[in-house]
N, C-alpha and C positions, 0 to 999 in steps of 0.2 A: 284200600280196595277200590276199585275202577270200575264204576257201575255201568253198564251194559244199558240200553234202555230198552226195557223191552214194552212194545206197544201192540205186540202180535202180529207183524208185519217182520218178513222179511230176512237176512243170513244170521241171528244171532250165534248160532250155535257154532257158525265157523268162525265169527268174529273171538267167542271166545275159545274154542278149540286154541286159536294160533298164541291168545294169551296166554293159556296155559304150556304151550311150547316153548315161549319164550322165560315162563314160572315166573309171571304175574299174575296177583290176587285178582280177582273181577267177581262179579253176580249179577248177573240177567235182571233188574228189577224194572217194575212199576211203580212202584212208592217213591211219593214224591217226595217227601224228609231224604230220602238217601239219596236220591238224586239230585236234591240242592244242595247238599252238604258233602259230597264225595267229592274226595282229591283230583279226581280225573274221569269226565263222560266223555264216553263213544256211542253216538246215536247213527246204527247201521240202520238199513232199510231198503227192499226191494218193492215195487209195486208203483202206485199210482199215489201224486201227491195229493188231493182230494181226501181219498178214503183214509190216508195217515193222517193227515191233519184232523179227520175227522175224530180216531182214533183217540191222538193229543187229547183233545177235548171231552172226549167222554173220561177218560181216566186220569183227567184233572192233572196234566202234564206238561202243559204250555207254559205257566208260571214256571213251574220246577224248573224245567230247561231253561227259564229265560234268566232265573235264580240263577241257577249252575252258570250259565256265560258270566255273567256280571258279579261274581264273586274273583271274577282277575284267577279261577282256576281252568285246567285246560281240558277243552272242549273240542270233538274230534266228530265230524258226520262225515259221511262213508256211504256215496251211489246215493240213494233218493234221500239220505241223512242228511248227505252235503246241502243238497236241493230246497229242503225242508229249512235250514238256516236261512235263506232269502224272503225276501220282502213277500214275497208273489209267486204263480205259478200261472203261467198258460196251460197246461194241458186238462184239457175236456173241461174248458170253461175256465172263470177266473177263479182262486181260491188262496186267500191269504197264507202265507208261511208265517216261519217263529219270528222272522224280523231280527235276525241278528245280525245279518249283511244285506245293506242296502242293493238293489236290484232284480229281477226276475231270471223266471227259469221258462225258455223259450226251447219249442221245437226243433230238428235240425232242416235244415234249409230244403226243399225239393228235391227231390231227382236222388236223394241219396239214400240208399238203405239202409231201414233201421227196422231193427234195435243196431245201433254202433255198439256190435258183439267180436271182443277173442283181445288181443294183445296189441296195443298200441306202443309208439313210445311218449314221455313225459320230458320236455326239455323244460329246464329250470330256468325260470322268470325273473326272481328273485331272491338273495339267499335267506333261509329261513333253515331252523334244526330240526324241521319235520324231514328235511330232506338230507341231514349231513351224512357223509358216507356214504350216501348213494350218487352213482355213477349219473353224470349227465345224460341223458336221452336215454335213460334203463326202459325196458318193457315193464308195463304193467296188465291188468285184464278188467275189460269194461263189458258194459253189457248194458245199454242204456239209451230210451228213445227221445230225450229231451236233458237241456245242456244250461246251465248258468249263464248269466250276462250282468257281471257285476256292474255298478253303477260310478265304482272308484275301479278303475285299472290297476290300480298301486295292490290293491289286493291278491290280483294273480302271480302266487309262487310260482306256478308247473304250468303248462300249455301241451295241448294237443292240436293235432292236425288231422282232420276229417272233415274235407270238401273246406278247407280253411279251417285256422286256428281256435279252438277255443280254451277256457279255462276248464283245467285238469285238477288244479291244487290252487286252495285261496288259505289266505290267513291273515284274518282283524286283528289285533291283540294277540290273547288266548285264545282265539277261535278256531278253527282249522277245519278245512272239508276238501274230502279228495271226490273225484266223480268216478273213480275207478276202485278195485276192491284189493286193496293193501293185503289182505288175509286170505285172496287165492293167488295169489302174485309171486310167489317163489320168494327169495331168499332176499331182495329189492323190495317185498312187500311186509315182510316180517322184520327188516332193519326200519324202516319206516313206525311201524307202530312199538317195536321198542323206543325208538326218540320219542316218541308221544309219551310211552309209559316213564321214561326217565325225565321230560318235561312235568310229567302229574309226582315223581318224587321229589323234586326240584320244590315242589310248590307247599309238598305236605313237611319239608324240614323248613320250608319260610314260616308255616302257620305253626311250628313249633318253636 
């Protein structure tokens, strides 16, 4: 089963609505045992990185997730989830992330309006099976006022283009974070997190 992380923040209910489309097990939790120990985390989240981080911490969830990466099983953040994976955050002051990808998550440049809201395209970086089957430069839908800035390049799968390039989709190891929302994205967003969920089976018949 594919634990959802829920810290009170943000689309859980679509994240798993689209698993259950797809009729994959999942459950919304905050217990940290299940979330270290589950085959496959998806940490979604809407809002401001600050107040979730702050979150993490009161319900004792920073370990967990840092547990869940570093068990080599597959780890998926999804809009301020992706964000939350990195070192840092500039927005509304400084505020450490989970530290599971070296780098910060920086505002978008001037002049440009934001929230970078509605349907972009995602041209592939590099190949990875978060992305297999899906179509080079598919649309997806963002909605989002502050952007990743890995510290290894090698990490950007996907790219986007808004007032210049940035990172759309990254992936460490088992880590994986998209900055757009795979689970409102039409039929390019729900083959997407099917690879993810056949990546978290892939994993649960290695530990068998």
């Amino acid at each position: 089963m594919i634990a959802i992380i829920d810290y009170g923040l943000g689309n859980l209910e679509s994240v798993k609505y689209a698993l259950d489309r797809l009729g994959v097990a999942s459950a919304l939790t905050s217990d940290a045992a299940e979330i270290a120990s589950a085959p496959g985390v998806i940490l979604p989240g809407v809002g401001a990185f600050g107040r979730a981080m702050a979150k993490f911490r009161e319900l004792g969830l920073v370990e967990a997730s840092r547990q869940a990466a570093a068990s080599g099983r597959p780890f998926m953040g999804i809009c301020l989830g992706l964000q939350l994976l990195f070192s840092e955050s500039a927005e509304h002051g400084r505020h450490e992330g989970l530290g599971l990808i070296d780098g910060k998550v920086v505002r978008f440049a001037e002049g440009l309006t934001v929230p970078h809201m509605g349907w972009n395209e995602v041209r592939g970086e590099t190949p990875s099976p978060l992305l297999d089957g899906i179509d080079d430069e598919s649309f997806f839908y963002f909605a989002h006022s502050y952007h990743v800035a890995p510290d290894d390049p090698a990490v950007v799968i996907g790219s986007t283009d808004y007032g210049g390039r940035f990172a759309s989709a990254v992936r460490k190891g088992n880590v994986y974070g998209t900055q757009f929302h795979p689970e409102k994205s039409g039929p390019a967003g729900l083959r997407m997190l099917a690879n993810f969920c056949r990546l978290c089976g892939r994993e649960r018949q290695n530990d068998e």
